[in-house]
Backbone as CSV, one residue per row, in Angstrom:
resi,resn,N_x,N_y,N_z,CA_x,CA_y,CA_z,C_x,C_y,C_z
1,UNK,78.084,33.061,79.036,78.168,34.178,79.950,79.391,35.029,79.662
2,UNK,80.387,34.433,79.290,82.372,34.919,79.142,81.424,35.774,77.914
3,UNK,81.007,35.229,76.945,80.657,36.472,75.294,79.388,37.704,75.794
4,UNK,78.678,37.224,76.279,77.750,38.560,76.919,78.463,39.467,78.090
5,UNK,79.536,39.048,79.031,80.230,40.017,79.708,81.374,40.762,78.846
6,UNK,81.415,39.908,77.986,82.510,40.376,76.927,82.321,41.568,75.825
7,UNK,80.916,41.320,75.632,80.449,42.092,74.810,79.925,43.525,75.163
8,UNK,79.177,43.413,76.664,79.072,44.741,77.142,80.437,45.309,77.667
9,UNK,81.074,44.960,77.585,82.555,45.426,78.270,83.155,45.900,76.978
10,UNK,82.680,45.679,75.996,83.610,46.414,74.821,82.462,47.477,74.331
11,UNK,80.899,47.710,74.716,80.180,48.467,74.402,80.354,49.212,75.389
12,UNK,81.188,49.033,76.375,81.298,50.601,76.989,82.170,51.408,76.724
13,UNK,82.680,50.969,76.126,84.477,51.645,75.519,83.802,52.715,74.270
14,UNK,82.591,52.403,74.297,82.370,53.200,72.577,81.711,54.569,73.075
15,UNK,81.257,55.208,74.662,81.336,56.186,74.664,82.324,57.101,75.210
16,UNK,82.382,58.179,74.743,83.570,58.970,75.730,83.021,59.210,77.230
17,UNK,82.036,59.001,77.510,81.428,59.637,79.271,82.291,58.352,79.978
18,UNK,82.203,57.078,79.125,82.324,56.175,79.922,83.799,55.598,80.056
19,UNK,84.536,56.143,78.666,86.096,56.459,79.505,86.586,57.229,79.753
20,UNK,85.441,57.885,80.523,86.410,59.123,81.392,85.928,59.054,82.539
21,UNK,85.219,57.796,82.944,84.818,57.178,84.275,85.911,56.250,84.257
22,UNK,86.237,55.550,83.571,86.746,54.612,83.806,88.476,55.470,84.009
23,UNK,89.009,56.035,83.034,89.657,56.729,83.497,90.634,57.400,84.932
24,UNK,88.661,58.218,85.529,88.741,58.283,86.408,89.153,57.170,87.658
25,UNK,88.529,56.364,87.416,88.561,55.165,88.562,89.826,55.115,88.638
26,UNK,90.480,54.669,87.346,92.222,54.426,87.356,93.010,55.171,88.113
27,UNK,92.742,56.558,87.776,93.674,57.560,88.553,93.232,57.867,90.073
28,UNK,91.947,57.242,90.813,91.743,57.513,91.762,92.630,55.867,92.225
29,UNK,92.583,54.830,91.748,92.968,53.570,92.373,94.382,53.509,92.590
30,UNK,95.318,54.591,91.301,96.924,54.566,91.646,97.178,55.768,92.716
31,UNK,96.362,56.609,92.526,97.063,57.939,93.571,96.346,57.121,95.458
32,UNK,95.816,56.494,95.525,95.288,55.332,96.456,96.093,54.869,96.858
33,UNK,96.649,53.720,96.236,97.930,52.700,96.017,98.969,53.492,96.760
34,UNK,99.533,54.961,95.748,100.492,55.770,96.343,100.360,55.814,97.485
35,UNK,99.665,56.887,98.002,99.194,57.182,99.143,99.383,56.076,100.757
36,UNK,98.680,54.903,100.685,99.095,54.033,101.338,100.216,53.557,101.306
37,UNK,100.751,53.453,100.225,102.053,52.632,100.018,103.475,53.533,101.199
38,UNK,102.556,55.341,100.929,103.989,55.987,101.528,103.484,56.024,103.078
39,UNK,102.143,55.941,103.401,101.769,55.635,104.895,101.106,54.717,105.145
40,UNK,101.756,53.638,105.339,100.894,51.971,105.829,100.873,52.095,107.194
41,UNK,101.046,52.768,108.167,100.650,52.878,109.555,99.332,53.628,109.416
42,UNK,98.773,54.328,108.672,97.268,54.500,108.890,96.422,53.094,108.455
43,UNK,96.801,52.756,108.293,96.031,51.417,107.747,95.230,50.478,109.246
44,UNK,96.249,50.204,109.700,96.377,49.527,110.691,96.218,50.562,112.483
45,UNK,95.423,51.794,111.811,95.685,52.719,113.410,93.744,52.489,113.982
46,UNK,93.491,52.104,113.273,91.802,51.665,114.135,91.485,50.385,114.544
């Protein structure tokens, strides 16, 4: 199972659409991170 997850995980790297999703994800998960990090009282206001 580890060599077939392994293997599609390096066949996605071989198009450009798909690292610039992945990309994307990254820069949406740190400006995220930021974001909370400078207001952790919204977290906890519901």
């Amino acid at each position: 199972m580890y060599a077939i997850a392994r293997k599609e995980f390096l066949n996605m790297f071989r198009s450009f659409r798909s690292i610039a999703v992945i990309l994307l994800f990254v820069i949406v998960a740190f400006s995220m991170s930021s974001f909370v990090k400078s207001n952790p009282d919204l977290l906890f206001k519901f």
